[in-house]
ZAPAGU-479225 format. One line per 5 residues: number of its first residue (from 1); their letters; for each residue z, x, y of N, C-alpha, C, CB. Coordinates in steps of 0.02 Angstrom, whole numbers, plus 50000, padded with zeros to 5 digits. Glycine has a CB too. Layout:
NUM> a> Z X Y Z X Y Z X Y Z X Y  ...
end
This chain:
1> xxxxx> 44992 49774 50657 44986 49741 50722 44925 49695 50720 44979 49794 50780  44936 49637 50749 44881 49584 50751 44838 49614 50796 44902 49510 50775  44773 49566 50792 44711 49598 50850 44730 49579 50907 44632 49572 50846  44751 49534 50930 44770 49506 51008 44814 49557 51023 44809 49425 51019  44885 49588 50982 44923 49627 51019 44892 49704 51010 44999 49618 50995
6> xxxxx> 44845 49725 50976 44801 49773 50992 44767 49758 51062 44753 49779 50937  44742 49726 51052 44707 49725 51129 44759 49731 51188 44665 49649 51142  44835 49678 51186 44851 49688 51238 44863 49758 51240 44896 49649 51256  44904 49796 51172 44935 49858 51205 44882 49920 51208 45003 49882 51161  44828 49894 51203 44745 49959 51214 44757 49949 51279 44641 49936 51185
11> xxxxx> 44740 49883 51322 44753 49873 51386 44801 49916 51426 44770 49816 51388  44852 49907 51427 44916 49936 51443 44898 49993 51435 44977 49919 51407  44880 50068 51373 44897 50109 51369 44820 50153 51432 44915 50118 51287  44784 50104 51429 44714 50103 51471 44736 50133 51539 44677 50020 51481  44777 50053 51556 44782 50050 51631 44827 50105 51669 44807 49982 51648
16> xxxxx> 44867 50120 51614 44899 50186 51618 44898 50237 51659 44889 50212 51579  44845 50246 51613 44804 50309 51630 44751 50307 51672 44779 50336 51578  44730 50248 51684 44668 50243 51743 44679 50210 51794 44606 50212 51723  44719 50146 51776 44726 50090 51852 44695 50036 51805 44670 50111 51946  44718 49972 51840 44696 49937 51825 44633 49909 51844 44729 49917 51826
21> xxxxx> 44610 49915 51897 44552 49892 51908 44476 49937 51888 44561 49877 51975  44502 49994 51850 44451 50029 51819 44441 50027 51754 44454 50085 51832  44507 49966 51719 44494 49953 51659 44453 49898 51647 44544 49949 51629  44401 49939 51582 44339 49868 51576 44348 49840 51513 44248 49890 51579  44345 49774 51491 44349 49756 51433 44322 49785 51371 44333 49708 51437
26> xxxxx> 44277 49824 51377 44234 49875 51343 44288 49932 51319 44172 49906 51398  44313 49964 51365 44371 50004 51337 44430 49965 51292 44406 50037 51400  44428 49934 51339 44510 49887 51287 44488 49895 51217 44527 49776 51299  44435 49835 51192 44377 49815 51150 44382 49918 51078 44274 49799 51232  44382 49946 51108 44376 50000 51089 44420 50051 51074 44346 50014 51117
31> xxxxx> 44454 50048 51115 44547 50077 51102 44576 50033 51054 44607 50071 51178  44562 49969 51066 44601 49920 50995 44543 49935 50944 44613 49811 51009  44502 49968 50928 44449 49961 50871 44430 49880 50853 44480 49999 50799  44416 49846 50888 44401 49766 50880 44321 49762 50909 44464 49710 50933  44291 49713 50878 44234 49699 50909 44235 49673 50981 44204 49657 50872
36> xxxxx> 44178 49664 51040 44199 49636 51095 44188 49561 51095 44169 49668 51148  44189 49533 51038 44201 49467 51044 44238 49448 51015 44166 49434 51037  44270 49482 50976 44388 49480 50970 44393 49459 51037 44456 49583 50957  44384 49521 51090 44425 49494 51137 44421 49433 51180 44432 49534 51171  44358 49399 51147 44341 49325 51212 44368 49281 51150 44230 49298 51251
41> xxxxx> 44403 49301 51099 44442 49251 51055 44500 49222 51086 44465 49282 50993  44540 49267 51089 44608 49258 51131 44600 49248 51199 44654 49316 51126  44560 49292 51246 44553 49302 51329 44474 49275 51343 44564 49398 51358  44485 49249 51411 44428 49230 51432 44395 49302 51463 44438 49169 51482  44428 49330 51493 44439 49365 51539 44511 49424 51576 44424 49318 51566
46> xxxxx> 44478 49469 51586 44532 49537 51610 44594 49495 51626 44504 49591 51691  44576 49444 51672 44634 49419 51701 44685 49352 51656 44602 49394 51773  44649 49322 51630 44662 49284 51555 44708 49351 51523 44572 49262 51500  44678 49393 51515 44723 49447 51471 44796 49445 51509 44686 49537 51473  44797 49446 51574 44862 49478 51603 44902 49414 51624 44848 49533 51671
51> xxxxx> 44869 49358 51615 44926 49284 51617 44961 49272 51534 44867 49191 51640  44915 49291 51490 44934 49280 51424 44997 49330 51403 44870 49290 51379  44976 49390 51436 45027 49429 51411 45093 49415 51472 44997 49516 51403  45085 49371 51492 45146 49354 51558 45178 49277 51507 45094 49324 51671  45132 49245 51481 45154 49193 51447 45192 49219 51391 45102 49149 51428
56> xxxxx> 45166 49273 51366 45209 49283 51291 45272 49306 51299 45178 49334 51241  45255 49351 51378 45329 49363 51393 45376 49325 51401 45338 49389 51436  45368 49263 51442 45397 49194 51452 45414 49154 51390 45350 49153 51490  45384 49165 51325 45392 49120 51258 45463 49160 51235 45314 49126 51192  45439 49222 51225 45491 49287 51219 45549 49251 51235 45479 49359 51273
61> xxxxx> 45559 49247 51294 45620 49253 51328 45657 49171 51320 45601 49280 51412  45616 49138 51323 45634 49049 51314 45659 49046 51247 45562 48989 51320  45620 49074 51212 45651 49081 51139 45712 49116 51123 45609 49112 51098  45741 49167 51174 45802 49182 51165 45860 49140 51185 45805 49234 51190  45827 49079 51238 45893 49067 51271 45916 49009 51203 45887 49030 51369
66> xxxxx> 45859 49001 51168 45911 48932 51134 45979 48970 51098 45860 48878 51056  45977 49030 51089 46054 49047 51051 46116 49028 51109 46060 49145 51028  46087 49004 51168 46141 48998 51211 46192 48942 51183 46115 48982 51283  46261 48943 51181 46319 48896 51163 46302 48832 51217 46405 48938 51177  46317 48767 51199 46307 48715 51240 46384 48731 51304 46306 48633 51185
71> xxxxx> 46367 48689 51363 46393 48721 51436 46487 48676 51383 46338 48666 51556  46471 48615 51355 46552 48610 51324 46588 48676 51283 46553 48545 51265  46557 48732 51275 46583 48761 51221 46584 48822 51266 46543 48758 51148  46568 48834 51325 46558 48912 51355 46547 48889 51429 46483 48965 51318  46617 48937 51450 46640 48944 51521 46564 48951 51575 46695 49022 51523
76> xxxxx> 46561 48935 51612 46539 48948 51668 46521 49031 51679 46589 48919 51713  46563 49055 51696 46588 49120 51683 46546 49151 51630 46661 49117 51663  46556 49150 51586 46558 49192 51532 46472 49167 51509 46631 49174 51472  46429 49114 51534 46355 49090 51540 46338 49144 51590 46341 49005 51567  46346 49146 51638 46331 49186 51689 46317 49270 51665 46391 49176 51739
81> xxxxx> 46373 49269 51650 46388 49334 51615 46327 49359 51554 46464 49322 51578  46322 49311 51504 46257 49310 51448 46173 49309 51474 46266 49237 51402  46179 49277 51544 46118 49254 51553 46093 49335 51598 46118 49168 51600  46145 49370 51629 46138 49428 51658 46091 49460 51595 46212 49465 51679  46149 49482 51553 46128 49521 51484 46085 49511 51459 46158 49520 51435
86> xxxxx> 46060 49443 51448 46002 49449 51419 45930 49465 51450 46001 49398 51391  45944 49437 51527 45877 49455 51589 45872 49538 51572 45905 49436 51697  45929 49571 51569 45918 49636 51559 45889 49674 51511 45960 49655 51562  45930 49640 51462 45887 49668 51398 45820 49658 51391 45908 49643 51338  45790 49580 51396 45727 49561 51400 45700 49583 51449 45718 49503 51399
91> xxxxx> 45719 49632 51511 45670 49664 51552 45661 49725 51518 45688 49673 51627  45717 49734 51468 45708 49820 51474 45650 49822 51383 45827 49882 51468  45664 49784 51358 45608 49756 51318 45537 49756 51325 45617 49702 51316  45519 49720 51377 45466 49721 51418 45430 49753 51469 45470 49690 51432  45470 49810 51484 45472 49842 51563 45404 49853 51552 45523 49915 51588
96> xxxxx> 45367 49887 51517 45279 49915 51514 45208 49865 51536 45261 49931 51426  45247 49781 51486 45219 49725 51476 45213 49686 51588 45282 49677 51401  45295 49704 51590 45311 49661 51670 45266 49710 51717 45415 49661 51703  45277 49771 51702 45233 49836 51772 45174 49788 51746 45220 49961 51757  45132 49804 51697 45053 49796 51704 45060 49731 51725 45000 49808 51635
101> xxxxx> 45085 49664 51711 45070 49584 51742 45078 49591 51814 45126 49520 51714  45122 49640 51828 45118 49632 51906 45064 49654 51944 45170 49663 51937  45051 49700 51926 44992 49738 51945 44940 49681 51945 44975 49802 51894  44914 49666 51881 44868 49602 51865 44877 49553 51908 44879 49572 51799  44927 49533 51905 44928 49451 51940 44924 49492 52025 45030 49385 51916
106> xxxxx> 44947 49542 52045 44926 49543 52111 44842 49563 52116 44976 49596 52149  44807 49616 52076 44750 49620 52082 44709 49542 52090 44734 49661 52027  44718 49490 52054 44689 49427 52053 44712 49397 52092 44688 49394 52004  44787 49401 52121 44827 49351 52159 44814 49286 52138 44815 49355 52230  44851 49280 52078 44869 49223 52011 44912 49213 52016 44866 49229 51944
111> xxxxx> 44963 49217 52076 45054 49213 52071 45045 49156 52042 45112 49211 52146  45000 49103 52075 45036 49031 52058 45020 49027 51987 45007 48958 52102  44984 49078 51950 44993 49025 51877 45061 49075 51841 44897 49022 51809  45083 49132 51874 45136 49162 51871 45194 49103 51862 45139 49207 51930  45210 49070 51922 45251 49033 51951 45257 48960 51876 45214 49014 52041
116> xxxxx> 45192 48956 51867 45193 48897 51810 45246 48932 51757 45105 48879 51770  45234 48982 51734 45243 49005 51694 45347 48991 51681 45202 49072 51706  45341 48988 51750 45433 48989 51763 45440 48927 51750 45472 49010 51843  45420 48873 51762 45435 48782 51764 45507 48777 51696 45333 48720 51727  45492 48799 51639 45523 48786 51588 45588 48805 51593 45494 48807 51540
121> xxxxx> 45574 48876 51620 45625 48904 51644 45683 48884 51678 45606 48936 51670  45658 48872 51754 45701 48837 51802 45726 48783 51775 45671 48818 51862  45677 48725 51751 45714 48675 51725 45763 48675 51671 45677 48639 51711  45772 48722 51640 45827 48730 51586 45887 48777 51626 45792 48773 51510  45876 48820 51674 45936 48811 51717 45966 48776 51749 45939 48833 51746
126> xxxxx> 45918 48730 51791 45958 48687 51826 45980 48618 51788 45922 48673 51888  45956 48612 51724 46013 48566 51671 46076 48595 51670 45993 48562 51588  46065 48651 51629 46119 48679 51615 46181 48702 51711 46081 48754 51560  46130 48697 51753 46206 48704 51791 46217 48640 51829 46212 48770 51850  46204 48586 51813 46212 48520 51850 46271 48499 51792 46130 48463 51860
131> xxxxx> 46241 48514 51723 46291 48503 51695 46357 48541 51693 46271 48497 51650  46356 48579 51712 46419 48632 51739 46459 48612 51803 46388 48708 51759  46404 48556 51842 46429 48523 51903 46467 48452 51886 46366 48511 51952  46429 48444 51831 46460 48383 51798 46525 48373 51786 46438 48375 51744  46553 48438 51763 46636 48464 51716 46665 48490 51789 46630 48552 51633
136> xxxxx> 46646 48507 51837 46683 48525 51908 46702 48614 51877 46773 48458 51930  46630 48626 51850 46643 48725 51837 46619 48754 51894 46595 48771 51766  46548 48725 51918 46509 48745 51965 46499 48700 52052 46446 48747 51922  46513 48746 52090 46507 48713 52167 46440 48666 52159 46495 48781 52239  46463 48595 52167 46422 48527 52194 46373 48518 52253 46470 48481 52211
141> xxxxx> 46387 48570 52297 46350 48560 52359 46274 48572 52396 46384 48588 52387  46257 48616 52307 46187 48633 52300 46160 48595 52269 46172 48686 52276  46079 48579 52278 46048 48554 52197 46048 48600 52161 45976 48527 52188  46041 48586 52094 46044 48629 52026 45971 48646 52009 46081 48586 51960  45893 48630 52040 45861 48663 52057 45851 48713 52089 45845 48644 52064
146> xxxxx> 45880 48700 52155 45876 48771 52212 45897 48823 52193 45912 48771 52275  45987 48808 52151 46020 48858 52139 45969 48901 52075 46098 48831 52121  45945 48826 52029 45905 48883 51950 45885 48925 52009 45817 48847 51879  45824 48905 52041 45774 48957 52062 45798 49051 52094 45735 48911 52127  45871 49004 52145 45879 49071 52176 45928 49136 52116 45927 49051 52259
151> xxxxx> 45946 49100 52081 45983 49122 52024 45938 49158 51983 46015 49067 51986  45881 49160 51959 45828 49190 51933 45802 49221 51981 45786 49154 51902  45785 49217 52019 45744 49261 52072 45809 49314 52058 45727 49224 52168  45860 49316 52083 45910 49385 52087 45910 49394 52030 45985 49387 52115  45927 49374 51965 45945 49419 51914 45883 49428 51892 45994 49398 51864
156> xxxxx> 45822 49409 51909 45768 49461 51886 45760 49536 51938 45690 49415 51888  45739 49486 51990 45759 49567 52050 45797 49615 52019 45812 49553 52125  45857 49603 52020 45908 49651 51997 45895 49694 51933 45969 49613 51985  45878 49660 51878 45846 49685 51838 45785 49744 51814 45841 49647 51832  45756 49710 51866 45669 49735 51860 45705 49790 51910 45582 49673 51896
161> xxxxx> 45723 49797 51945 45740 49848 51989 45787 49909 51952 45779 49812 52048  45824 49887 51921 45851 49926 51854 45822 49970 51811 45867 49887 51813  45770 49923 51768 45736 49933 51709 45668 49968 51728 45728 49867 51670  45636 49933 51770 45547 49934 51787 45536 49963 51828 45507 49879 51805  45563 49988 51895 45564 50020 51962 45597 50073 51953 45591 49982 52017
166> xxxxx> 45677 50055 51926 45709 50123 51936 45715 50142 51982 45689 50167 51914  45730 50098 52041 45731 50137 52110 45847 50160 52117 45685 50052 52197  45821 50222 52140 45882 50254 52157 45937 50216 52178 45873 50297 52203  45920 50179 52207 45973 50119 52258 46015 50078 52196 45914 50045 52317  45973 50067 52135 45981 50017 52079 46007 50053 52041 45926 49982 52049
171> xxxxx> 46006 50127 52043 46022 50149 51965 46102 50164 51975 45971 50229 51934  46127 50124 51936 46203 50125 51960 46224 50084 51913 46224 50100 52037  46271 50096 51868 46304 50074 51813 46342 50007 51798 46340 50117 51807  46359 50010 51864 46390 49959 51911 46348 49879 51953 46412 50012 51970  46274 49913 51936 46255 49857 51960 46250 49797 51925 46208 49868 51983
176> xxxxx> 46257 49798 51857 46264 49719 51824 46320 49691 51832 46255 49712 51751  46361 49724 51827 46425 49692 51829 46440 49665 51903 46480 49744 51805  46429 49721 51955 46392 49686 52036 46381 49615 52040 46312 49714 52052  46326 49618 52005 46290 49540 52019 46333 49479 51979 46200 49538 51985  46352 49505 51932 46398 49461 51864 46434 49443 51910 46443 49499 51791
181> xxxxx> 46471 49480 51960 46544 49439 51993 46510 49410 52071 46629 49512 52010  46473 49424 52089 46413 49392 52150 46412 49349 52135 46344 49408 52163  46374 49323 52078 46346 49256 52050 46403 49217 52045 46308 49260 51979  46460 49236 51990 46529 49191 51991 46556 49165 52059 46590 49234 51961  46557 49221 52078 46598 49196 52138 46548 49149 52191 46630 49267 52181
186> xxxx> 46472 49146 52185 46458 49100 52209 46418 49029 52169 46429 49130 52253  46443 49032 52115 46427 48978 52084 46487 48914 52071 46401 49006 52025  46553 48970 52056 46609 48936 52028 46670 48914 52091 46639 48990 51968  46673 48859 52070 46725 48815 52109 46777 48850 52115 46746 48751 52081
end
């Protein structure tokens, strides 16, 4: 394991067990066996720590979508369907990494560099479904911004609620496939 991902996962196994706001860079620094000026290599700061590890999550995940088939070669449908699966998997991947950023970014209330973090994101959805508006797969009557955004907002919800929360209401076998035919039916013409 590299020193940066020592540190993040000293962090994590820290905050764990204590909270986050009782973790001091001094511990991290020390649970990863690194000097404490490793950690002002990578991080400026506690909170530097918990955008970076929100960015890597975001590289993570951007880097998966390029296996996606171009929108000529794969249904509407059946995109929808992949983009579920993979939010899922990549939450359930991450679930340890997403609890502690949340925590973080609310302790600092950093949403907005949270929110940066999505730009790449959204904008590679709403290509990909304008161009889906293009071929007459996907209802015209939205922008293909609004829709990226609200389209990610639910299949992360849904997700994180799955994977990271685990709340009773979510745990249901049924709920991907739920949203899989939600989404179709309100995306597709």
């Amino acid at each position: 394991m590299n020193k940066k991902d020592a540190l993040i996962w000293a962090a994590v196994d820290i905050m764990r067990e204590i909270g986050f706001e009782k973790t001091s860079v001094s511990q991290i620094v020390k649970k990863a066996n690194v000097a404490q000026g490793t950690f002002y290599l990578y991080f400026e700061s506690k909170a530097q720590l918990v955008l970076g590890i929100a960015q890597s999550i975001m590289d993570d995940f951007m880097a998966s979508l390029t296996s996606f088939k171009s929108t000529d070669d794969m249904s509407l449908t059946d995109f929808v369907s992949d983009l579920v699966d993979l939010t899922y998997d990549h939450t359930q991947k991450h679930q340890a990494l997403i609890g502690f950023v949340y925590s973080g970014t609310a302790y600092y209330n950093s949403t907005s560099h949270w929110d940066k973090l999505y730009i790449p994101y959204f904008e590679w959805l709403s290509n990909r479904l304008a161009a889906y508006q293009n071929v007459s797969q996907c209802k015209k009557e939205y922008p293909p911004d609004v829709l990226a955004n609200l389209v990610v907002g639910l299949i992360e919800h849904s997700a994180e609620q799955d994977t990271v929360f685990k709340h009773e209401y979510t745990l249901n076998k049924d709920s991907k496939q739920v949203l899989k035919h939600l989404l179709t039916q309100a995306l597709i013409i």
